[in-house]
C-alpha positions, -999 to 999 in steps of 0.1 A, spaced: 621 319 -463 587 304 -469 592 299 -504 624 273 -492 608 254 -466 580 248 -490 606 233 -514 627 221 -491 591 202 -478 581 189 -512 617 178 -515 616 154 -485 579 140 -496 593 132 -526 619 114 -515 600 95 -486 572 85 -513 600 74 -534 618 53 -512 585 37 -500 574 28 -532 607 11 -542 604 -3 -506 571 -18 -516 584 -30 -548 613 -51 -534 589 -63 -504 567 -76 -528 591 -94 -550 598 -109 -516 562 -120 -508 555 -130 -542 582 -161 -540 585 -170 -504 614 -206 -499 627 -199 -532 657 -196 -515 654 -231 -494 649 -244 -531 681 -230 -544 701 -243 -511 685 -276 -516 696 -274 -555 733 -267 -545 733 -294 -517 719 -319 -540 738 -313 -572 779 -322 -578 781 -290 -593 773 -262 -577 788 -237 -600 761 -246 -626 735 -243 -608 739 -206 -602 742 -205 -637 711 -226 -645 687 -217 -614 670 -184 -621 647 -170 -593 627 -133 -593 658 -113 -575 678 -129 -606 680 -100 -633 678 -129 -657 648 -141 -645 621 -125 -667 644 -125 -701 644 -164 -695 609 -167 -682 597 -143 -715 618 -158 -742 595 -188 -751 563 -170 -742 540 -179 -772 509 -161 -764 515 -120 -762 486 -116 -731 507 -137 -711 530 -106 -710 518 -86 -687 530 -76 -651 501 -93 -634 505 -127 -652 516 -151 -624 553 -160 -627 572 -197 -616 589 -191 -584 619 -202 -597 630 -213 -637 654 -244 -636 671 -248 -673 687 -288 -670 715 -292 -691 711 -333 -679 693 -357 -662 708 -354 -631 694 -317 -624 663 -329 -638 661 -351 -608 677 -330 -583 649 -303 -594 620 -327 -591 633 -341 -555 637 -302 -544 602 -291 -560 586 -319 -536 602 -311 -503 594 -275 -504 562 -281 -522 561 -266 -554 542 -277 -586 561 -286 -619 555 -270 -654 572 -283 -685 583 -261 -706 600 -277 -739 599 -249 -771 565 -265 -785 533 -247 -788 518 -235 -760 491 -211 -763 472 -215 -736 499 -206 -712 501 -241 -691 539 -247 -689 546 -209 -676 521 -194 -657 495 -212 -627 480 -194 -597 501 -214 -572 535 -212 -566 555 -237 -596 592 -243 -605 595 -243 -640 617 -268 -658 629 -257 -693 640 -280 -719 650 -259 -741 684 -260 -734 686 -297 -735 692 -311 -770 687 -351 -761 679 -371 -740 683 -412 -739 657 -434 -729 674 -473 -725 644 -495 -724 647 -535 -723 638 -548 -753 600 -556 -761 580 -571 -787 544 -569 -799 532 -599 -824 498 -593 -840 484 -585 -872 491 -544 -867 533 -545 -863 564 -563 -847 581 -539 -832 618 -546 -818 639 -516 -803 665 -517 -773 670 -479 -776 649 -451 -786 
C-alpha cells in the first residue's frame, strides 16, 4: 500500500513539474514578444491582401518562425537559444508590404533590421537587445527605383540615367 502511494506520489510531481515547466515555456514565449500581435492586426488592416500576409508575417508562436529567422544566419554563435530574436520576421514579396511594415513597426514602436542574403557576421540585421521587426529581402528578387533624370558635368564623368 505504501509502495503505491509512493508511486502513485512521484507520479503526480511529475506531472505537475511537467506541466509547469511547459507552462513556463509558453509564458515566456509570451513575454519575450509582447504587441506582436497588434503588429500583425495592423499588417492585415493595412495590406489589400490579407491572405499573404499570414503567409509572409512570421512571429515566435509561428512554427516557421525560427527555420526563417535561422536560414540566413551567417555567424554559427548566433545560434543559440539565448541569442535575442526579432519579434516578428516580415518577408516582402513588394513594395507595398515594405511600406505597410515600416508604417506598422512605427506605431507599435519596434526597430527595423535589414536583412538582404549579404554578409553579415556581426549579427546586425538579426539579432538587437530591443524588441525589432525584421524585414527580409531575400525573397524579393528586384526592385525599381524611377528617379528623374540627372546630370553631373565635370572632368570625372557625365552621367545620364532615368532608371536604375
Amino acid at each position: 500500500m505504501k509502495k503505491s502511494l509512493l508511486s502513485s506520489s512521484v507520479f503526480l510531481l511529475v506531472l505537475t513539474l511537467s506541466f509547469s515547466n511547459s507552462w513556463a515555456t509558453s509564458s515566456s514565449l509570451v513575454d519575450v514578444t509582447p504587441g506582436t500581435e497588434n503588429f500583425v492586426r495592423c499588417m492585415q488592416s493595412n495590406s489589400d491582401n490579407v491572405t499573404s500576409i499570414s503567409q509572409l508575417v512570421f512571429t515566435p508562436v509561428n512554427a516557421s518562425f525560427i527555420p526563417v529567422w535561422q536560414v540566413a544566419v551567417q555567424n554559427t554563435r548566433f545560434l543559440k537559444p539565448s541569442t535575442p530574436k526579432p519579434s516578428v520576421i516580415v518577408t516582402p514579396m513588394d513594395e507595398t508590404l515594405i511600406q505597410t511594415a515600416l508604417f506598422c513597426a512605427k506605431k507599435h514602436g519596434y526597430e527595423i533590421r535589414i536583412r538582404s542574403g549579404g554578409h553579415d557576421y556581426e549579427g546586425l540585421s538579426y539579432t538587437a537587445d530591443v524588441p525589432f521587426v525584421m524585414l527580409d529581402f531575400t525573397k524579393m528578387r528586384s526592385i525599381d527605383v524611377f528617379a528623374p533624370r540627372w546630370e553631373l558635368a565635370g572632368t570625372w564623368a557625365v552621367v545620364a540615367t532615368e532608371t536604375y
